[in-house]
C-alpha positions in Angstrom: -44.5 1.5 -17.3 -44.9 -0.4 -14.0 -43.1 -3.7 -14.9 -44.8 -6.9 -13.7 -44.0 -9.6 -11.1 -43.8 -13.5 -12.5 -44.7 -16.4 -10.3 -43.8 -20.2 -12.0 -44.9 -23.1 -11.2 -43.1 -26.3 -12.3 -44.4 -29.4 -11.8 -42.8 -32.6 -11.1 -44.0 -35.2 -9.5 -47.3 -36.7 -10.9 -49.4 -38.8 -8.0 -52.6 -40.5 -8.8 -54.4 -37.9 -6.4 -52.2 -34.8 -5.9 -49.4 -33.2 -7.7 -46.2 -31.7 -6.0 -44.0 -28.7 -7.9 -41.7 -25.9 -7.0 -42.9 -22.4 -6.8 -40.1 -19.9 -8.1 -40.4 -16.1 -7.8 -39.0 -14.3 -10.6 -36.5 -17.1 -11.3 -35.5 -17.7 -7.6 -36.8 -21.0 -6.3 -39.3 -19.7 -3.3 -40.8 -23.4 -2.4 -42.5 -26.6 -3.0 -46.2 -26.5 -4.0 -49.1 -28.7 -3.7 -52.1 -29.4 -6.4 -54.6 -31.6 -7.0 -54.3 -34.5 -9.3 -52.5 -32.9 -13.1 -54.9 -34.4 -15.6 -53.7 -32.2 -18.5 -55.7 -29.6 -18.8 -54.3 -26.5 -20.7 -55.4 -23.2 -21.0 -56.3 -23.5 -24.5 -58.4 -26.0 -24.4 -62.3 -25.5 -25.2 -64.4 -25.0 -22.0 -66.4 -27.6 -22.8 -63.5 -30.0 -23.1 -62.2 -29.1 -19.9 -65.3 -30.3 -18.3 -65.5 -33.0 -19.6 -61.8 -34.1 -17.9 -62.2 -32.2 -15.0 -63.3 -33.6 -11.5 -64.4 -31.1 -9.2 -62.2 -30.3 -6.5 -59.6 -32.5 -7.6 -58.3 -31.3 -10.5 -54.7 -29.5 -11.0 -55.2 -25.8 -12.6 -54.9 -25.6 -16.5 -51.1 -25.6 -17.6 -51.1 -21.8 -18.9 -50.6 -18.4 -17.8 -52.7 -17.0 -15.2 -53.3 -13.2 -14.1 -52.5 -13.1 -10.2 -55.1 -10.3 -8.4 -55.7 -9.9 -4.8 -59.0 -10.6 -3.7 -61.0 -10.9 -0.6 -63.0 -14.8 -0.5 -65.7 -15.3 1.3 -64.0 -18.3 2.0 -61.2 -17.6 3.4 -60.8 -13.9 4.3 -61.7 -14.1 8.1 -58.9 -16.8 8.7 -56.3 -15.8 10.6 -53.5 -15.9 8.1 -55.4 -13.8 6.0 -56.5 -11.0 8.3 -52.8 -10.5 8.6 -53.3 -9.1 4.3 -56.5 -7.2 5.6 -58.6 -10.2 3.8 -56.8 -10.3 0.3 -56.2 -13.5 -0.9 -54.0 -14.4 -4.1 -56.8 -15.7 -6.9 -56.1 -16.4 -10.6 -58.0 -14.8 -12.9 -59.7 -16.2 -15.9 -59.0 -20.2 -15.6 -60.9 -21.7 -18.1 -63.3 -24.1 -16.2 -62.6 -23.4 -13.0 -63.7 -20.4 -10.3 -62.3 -18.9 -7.2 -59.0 -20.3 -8.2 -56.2 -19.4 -4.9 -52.7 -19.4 -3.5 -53.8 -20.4 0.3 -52.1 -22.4 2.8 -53.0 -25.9 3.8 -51.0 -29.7 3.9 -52.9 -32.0 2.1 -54.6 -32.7 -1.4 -57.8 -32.3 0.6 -57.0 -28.4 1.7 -56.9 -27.8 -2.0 -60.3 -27.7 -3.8 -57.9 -27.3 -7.1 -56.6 -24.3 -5.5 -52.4 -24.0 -4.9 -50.8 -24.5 -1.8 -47.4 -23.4 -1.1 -44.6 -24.7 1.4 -42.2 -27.6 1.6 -42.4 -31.1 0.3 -41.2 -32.9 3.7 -43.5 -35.6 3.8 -45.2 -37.6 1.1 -47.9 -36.0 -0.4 -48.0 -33.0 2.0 -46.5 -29.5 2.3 -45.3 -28.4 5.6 -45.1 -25.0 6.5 -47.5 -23.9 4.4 -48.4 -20.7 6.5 -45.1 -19.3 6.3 -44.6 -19.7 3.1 -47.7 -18.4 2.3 -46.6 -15.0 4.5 -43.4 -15.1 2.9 -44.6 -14.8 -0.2 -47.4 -12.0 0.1 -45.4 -9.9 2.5 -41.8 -10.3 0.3 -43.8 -10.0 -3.0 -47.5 -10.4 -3.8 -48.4 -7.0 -1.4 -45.9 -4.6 -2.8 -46.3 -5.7 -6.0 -50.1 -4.9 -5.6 -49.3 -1.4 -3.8 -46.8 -0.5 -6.4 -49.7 -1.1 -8.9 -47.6 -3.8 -11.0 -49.7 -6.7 -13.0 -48.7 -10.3 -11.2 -48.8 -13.5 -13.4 -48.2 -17.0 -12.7 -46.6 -18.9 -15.4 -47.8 -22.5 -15.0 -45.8 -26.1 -16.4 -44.0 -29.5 -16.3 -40.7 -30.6 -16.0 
């Protein structure tokens, strides 16, 4: 059996309209993150619940564990940094209230859309960077994870 590549996500610092955590890569800190606003949410919470708490586009992803596939978006495939992947986009499958859930680069709480950014925390409520990390982390481990076949999974929670 093809054993599987784990992403985590540990947040930390709570804002009252983003959220800032650190990105590991099987256990190996990789870099800073950037979300919306956490509001609690949990994976194993009732849909309907969900919405109710839930504000469109700025709302941190369910604290859970997430499928990782690579998709081409509509969205975002014809960018630049993503032609470099042939299109394919990080998404997280199956979060409970939520579609079209990415790992994409941007800086600020508004490049999210409740999507994760990656890069580093150098400036208050921002990642910089954010491209480059984003290439780090499909070329070092998201794309030949996918070509070798192996599952990906993003283990999401707090401090």
């Amino acid at each position: 059996m093809i054993p599987e590549l784990n992403l985590y996500l540990e947040r930390r610092y709570f804002k009252s309209t983003y959220t800032i955590g650190r990105l590991s890569v099987e256990g190996m800190d990789f870099s800073d993150s950037l979300e919306d606003k956490d509001r609690g949410l949990t994976q194993d919470m009732p849909t309907g619940k969900i919405y109710l708490q839930k504000v469109y586009g700025k709302t941190a992803i369910p604290y859970g564990r997430y499928e990782i596939k690579l998709t081409k978006s509509p969205k975002f495939s014809g960018r630049d940094w993503a032609k470099e992947f042939d299109g394919l986009i990080p998404e997280l499958i199956n979060v409970p209230g939520f579609v079209s859930i990415r790992i994409h680069p941007g800086t600020t709480c508004e490049d999210t859309d409740g999507c994760l950014l990656p890069g580093m925390n150098r400036a208050v409520g921002k990642v910089l960077d954010s491209r480059r990390a984003y290439s780090d982390l499909m070329k070092y481990y998201l794309v030949p994870a996918h070509n070798a076949g192996q599952k990906m999974f993003i283990t999401i929670t707090k401090r």
